[in-house]
PATORTI-739553 format. One record per residue: residue in one letter; residue number from 1; x, y, z of N, C-alpha, C, O, CB in turn. Coordinates in steps of 0.1 Angstrom, whole numbers, plus 5000, padded with zeros to 4 digits. Glycine has a CB too. Layout:
+------+-----+------+------+------+------+------+------+------+------+------+------+------+------+------+------+------+
: type : seq :  n_u :  n_v :  n_w : ca_u : ca_v : ca_w :  c_u :  c_v :  c_w :  o_u :  o_v :  o_w : cb_u : cb_v : cb_w :
+------+-----+------+------+------+------+------+------+------+------+------+------+------+------+------+------+------+
:    A : NUM :    X :    Y :    Z :    X :    Y :    Z :    X :    Y :    Z :    X :    Y :    Z :    X :    Y :    Z :
...
+------+-----+------+------+------+------+------+------+------+------+------+------+------+------+------+------+------+
END
This chain:
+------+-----+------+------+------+------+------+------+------+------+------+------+------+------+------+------+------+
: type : seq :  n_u :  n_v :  n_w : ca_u : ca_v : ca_w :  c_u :  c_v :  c_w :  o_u :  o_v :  o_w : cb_u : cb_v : cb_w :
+------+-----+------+------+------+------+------+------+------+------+------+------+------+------+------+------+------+
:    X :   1 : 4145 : 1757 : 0542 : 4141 : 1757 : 0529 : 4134 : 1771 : 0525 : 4136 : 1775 : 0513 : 4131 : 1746 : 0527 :
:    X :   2 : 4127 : 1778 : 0534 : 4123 : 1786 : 0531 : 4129 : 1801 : 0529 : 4126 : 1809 : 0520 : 4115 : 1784 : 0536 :
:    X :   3 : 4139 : 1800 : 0541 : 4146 : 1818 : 0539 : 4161 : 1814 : 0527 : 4172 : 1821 : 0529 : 4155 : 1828 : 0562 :
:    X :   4 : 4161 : 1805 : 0517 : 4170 : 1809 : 0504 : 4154 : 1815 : 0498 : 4155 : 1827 : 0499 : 4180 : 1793 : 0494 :
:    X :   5 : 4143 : 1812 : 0494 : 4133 : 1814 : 0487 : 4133 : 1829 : 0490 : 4140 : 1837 : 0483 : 4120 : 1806 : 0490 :
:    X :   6 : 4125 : 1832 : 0502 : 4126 : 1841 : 0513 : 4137 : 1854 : 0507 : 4134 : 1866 : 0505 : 4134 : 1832 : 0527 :
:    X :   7 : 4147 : 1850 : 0505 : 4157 : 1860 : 0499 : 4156 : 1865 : 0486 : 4155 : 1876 : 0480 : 4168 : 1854 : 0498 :
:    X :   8 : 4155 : 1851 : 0484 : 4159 : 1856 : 0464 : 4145 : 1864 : 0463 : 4147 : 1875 : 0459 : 4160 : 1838 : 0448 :
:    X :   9 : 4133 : 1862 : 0464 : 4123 : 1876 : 0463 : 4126 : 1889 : 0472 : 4122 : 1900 : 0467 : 4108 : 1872 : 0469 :
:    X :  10 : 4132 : 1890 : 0482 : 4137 : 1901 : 0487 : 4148 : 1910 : 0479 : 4150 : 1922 : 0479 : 4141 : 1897 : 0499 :
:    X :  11 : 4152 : 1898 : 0472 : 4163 : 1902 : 0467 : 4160 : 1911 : 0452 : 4165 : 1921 : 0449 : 4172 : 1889 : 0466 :
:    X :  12 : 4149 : 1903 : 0445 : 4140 : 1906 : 0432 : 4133 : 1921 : 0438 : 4134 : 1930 : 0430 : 4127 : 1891 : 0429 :
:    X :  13 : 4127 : 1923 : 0447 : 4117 : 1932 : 0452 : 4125 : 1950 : 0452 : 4121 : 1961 : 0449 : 4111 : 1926 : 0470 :
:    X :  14 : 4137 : 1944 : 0456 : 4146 : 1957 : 0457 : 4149 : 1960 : 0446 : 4147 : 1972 : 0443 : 4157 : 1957 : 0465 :
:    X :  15 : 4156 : 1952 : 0437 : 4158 : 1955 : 0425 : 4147 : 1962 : 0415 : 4151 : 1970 : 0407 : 4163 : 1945 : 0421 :
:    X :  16 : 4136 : 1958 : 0416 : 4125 : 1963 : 0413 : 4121 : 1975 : 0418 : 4116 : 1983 : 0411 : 4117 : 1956 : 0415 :
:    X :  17 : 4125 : 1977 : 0432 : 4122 : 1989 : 0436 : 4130 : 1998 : 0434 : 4127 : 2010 : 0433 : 4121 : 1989 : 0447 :
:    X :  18 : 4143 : 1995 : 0432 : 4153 : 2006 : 0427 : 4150 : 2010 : 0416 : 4153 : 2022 : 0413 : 4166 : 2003 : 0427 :
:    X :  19 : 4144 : 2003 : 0406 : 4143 : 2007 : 0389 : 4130 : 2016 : 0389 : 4126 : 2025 : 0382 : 4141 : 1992 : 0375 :
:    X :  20 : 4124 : 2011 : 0399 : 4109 : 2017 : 0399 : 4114 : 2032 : 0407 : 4107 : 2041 : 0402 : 4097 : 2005 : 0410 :
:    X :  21 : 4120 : 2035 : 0414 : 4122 : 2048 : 0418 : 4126 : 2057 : 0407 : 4120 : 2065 : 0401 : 4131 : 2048 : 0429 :
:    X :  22 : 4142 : 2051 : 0405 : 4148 : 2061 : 0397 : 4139 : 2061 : 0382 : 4142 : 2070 : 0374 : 4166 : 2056 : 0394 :
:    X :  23 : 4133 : 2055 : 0378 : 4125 : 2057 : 0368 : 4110 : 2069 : 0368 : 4107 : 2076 : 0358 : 4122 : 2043 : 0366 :
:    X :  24 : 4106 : 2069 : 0379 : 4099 : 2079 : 0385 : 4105 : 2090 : 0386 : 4099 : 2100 : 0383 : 4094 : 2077 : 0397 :
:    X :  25 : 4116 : 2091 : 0389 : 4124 : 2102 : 0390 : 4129 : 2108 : 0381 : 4131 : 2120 : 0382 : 4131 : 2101 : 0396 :
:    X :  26 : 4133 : 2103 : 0372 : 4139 : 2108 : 0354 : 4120 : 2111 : 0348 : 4118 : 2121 : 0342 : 4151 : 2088 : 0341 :
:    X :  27 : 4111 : 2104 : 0350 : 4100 : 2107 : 0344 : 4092 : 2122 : 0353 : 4083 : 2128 : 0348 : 4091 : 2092 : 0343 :
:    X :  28 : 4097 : 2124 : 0364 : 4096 : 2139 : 0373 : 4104 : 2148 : 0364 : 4099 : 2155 : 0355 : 4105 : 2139 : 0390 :
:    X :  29 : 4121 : 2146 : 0368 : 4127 : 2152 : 0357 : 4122 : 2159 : 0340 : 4124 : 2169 : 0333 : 4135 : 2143 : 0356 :
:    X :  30 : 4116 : 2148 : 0339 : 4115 : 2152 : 0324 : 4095 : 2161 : 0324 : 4093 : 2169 : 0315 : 4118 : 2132 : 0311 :
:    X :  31 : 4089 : 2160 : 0331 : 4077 : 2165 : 0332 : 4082 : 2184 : 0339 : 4076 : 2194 : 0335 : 4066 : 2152 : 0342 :
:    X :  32 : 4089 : 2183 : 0348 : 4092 : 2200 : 0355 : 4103 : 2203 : 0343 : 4100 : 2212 : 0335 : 4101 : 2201 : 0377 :
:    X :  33 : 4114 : 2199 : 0341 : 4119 : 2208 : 0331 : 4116 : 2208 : 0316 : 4125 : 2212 : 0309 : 4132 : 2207 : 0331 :
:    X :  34 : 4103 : 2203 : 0309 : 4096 : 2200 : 0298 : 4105 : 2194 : 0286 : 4106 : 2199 : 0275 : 4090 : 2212 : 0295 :
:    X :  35 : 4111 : 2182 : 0290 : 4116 : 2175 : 0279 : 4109 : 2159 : 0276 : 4101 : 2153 : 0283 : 4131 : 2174 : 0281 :
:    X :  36 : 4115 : 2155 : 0265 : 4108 : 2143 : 0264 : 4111 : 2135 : 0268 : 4123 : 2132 : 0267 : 4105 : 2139 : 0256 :
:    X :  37 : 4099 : 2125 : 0276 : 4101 : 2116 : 0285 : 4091 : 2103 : 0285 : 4079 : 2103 : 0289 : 4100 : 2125 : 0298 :
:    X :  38 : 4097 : 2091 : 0279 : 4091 : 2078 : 0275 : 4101 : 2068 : 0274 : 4113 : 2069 : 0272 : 4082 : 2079 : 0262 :
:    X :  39 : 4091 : 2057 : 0275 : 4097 : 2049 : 0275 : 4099 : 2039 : 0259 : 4106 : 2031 : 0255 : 4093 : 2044 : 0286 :
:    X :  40 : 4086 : 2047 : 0254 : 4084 : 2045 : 0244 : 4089 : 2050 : 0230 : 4090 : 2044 : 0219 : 4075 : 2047 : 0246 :
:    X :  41 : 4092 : 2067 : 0233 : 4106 : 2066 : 0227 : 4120 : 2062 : 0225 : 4126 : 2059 : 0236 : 4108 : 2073 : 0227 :
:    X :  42 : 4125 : 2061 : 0217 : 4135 : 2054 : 0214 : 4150 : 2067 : 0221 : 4148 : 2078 : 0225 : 4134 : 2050 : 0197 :
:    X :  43 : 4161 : 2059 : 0219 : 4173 : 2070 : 0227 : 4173 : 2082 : 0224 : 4171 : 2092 : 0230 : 4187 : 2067 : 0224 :
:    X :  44 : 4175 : 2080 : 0211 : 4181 : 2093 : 0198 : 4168 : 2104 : 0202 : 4171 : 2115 : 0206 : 4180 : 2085 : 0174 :
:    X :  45 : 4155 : 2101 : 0202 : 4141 : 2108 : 0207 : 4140 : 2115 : 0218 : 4132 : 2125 : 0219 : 4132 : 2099 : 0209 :
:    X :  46 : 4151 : 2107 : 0230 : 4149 : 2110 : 0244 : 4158 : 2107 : 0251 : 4158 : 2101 : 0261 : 4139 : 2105 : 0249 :
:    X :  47 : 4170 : 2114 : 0244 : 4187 : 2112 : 0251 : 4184 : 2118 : 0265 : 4187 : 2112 : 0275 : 4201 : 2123 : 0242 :
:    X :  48 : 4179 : 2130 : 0265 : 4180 : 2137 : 0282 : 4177 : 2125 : 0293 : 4185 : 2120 : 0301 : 4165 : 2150 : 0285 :
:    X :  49 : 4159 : 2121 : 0290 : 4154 : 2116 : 0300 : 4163 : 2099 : 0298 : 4167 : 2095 : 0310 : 4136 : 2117 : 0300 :
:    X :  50 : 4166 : 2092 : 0292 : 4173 : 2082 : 0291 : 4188 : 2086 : 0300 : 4192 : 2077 : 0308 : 4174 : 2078 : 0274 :
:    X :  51 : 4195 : 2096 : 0299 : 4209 : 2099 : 0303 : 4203 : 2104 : 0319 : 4210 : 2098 : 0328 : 4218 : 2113 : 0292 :
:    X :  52 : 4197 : 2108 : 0323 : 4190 : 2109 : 0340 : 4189 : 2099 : 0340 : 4195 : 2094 : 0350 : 4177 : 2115 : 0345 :
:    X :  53 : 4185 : 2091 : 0332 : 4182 : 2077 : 0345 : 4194 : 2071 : 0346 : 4199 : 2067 : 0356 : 4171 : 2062 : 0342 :
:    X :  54 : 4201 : 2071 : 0329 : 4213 : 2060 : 0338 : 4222 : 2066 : 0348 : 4230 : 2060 : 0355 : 4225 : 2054 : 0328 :
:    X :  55 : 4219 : 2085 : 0349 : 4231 : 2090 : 0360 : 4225 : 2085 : 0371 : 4232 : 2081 : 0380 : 4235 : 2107 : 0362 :
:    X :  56 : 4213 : 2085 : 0374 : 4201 : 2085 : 0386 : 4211 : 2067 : 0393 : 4216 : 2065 : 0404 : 4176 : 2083 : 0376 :
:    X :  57 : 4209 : 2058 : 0382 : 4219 : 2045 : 0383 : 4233 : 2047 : 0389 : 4238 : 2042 : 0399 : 4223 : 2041 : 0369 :
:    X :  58 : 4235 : 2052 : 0382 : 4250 : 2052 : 0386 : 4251 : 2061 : 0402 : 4258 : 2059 : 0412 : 4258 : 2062 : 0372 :
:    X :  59 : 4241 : 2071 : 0398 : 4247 : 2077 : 0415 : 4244 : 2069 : 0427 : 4249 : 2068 : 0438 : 4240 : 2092 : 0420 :
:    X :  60 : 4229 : 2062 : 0421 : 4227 : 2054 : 0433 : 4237 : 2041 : 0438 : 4241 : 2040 : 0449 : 4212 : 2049 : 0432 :
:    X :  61 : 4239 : 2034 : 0430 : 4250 : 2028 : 0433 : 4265 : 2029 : 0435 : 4273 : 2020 : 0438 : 4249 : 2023 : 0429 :
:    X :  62 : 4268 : 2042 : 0432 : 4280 : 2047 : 0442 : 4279 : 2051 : 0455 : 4289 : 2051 : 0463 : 4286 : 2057 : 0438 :
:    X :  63 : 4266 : 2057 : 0460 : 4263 : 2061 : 0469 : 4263 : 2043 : 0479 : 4269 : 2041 : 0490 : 4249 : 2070 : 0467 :
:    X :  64 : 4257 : 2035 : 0473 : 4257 : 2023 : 0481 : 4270 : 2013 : 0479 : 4269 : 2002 : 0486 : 4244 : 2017 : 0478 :
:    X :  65 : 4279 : 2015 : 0472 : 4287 : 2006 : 0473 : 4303 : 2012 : 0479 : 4312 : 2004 : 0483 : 4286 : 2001 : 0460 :
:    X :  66 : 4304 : 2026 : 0478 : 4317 : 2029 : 0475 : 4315 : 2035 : 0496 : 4325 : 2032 : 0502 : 4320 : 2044 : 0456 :
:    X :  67 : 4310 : 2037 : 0500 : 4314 : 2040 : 0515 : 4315 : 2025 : 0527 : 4317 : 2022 : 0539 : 4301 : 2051 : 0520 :
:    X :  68 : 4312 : 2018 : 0515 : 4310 : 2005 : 0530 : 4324 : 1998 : 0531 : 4325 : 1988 : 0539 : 4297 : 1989 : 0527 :
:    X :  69 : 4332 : 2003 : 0525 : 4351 : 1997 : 0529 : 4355 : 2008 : 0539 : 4357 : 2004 : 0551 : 4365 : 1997 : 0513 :
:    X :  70 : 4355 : 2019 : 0535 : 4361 : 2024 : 0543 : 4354 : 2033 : 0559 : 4360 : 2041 : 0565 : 4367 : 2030 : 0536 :
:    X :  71 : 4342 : 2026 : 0560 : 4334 : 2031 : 0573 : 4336 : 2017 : 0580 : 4327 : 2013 : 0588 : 4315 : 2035 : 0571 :
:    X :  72 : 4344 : 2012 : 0580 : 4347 : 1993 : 0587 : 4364 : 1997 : 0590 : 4368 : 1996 : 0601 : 4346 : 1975 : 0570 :
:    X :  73 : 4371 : 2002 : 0580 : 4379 : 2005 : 0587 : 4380 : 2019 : 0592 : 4392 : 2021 : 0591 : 4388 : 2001 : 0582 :
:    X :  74 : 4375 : 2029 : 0596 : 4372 : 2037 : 0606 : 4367 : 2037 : 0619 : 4369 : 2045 : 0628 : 4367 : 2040 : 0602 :
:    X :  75 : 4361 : 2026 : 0618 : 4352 : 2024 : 0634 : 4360 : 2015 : 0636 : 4353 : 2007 : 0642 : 4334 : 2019 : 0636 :
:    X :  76 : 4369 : 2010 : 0635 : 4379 : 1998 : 0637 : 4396 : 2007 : 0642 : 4403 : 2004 : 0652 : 4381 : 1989 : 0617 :
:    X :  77 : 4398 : 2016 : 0635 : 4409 : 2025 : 0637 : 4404 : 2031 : 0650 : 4411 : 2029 : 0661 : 4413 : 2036 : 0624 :
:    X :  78 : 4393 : 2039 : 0651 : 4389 : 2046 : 0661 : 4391 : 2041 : 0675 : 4398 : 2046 : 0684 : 4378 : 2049 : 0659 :
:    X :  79 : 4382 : 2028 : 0676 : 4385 : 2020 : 0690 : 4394 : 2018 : 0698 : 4402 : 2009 : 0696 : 4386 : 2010 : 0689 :
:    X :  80 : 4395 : 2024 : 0708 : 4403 : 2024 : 0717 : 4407 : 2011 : 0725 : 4399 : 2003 : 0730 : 4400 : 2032 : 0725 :
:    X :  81 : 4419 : 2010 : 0725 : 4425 : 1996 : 0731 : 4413 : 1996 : 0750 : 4409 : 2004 : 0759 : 4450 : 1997 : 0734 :
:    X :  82 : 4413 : 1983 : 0746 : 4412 : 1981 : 0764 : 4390 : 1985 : 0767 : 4383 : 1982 : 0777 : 4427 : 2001 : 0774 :
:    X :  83 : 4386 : 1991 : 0758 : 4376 : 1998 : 0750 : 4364 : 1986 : 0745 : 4365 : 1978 : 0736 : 4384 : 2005 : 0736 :
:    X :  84 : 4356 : 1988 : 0751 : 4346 : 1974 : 0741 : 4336 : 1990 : 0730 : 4335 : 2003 : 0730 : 4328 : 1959 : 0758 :
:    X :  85 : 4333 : 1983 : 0725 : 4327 : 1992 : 0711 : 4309 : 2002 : 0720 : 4302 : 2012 : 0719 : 4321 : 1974 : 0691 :
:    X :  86 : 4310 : 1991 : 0727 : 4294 : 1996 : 0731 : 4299 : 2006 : 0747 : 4293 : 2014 : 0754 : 4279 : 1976 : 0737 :
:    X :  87 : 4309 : 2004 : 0748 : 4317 : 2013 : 0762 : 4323 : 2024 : 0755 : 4323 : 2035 : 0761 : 4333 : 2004 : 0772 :
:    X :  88 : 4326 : 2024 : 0743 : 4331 : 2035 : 0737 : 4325 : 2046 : 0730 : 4331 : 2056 : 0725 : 4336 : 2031 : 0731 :
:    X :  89 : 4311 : 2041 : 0732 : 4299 : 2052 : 0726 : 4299 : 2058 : 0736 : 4299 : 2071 : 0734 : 4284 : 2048 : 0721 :
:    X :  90 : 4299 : 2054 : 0749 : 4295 : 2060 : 0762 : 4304 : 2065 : 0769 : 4303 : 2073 : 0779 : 4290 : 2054 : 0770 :
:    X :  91 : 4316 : 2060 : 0763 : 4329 : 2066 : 0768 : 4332 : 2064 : 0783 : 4337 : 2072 : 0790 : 4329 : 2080 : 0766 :
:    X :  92 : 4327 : 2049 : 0785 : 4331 : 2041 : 0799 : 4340 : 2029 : 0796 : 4340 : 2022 : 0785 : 4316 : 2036 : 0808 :
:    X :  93 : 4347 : 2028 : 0806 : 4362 : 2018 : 0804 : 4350 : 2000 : 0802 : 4338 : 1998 : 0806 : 4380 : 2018 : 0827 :
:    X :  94 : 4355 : 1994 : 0798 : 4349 : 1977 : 0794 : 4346 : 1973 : 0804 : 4335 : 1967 : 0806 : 4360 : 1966 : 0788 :
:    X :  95 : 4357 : 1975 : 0817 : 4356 : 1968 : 0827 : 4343 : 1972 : 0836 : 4337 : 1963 : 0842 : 4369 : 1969 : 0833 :
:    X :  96 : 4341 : 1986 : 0836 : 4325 : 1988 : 0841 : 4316 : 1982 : 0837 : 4308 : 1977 : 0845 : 4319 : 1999 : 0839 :
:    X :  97 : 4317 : 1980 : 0823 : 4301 : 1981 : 0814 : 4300 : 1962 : 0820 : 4289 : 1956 : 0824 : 4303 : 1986 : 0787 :
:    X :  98 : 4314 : 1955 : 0820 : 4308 : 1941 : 0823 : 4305 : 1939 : 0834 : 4300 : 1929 : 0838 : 4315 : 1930 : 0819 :
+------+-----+------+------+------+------+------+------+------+------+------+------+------+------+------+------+------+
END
């Protein structure tokens, strides 16, 4: 009962933390290169710092979504037959390591 609960706030906390970063960070942005930066202005007011964050968005979630297909099949291609994955870091045959 408790780790679905357990989740779904873990799950809330990150999302929170992600908006909470990149939003610190467009509001960095906009304080070192002196443009306007609120939340309180409206778009049209504060296209710069509004357009950082959504790139700040966007990059961060390409960064986290777009490499995890093909680092599965890499470490999968790589593996040598005959090879257990934890023999293959060390580059000793399977049959030692068991």
């Amino acid at each position: 009962m408790l780790g679905p609960i357990f989740a779904i706030v873990l799950l809330d906390a990150s999302i929170i933390g992600a908006a909470a970063v990149t939003l610190s960070t467009s509001y960095a942005f906009g304080d070192v290169f002196g443009i306007k930066h609120s939340l309180h202005r409206g778009f049209q007011d504060a296209k710069q710092f509004y357009l950082s964050y959504i790139a700040m968005v966007t990059l961060a979630a390409a960064i986290v979504l777009i490499p995890s297909a093909p680092l599965g099949l890499i470490t999968t291609a790589v593996q040598a037959p005959g090879w257990s994955a934890a023999a293959q870091r060390e580059r000793v045959p399977a049959a030692v390591v068991q």
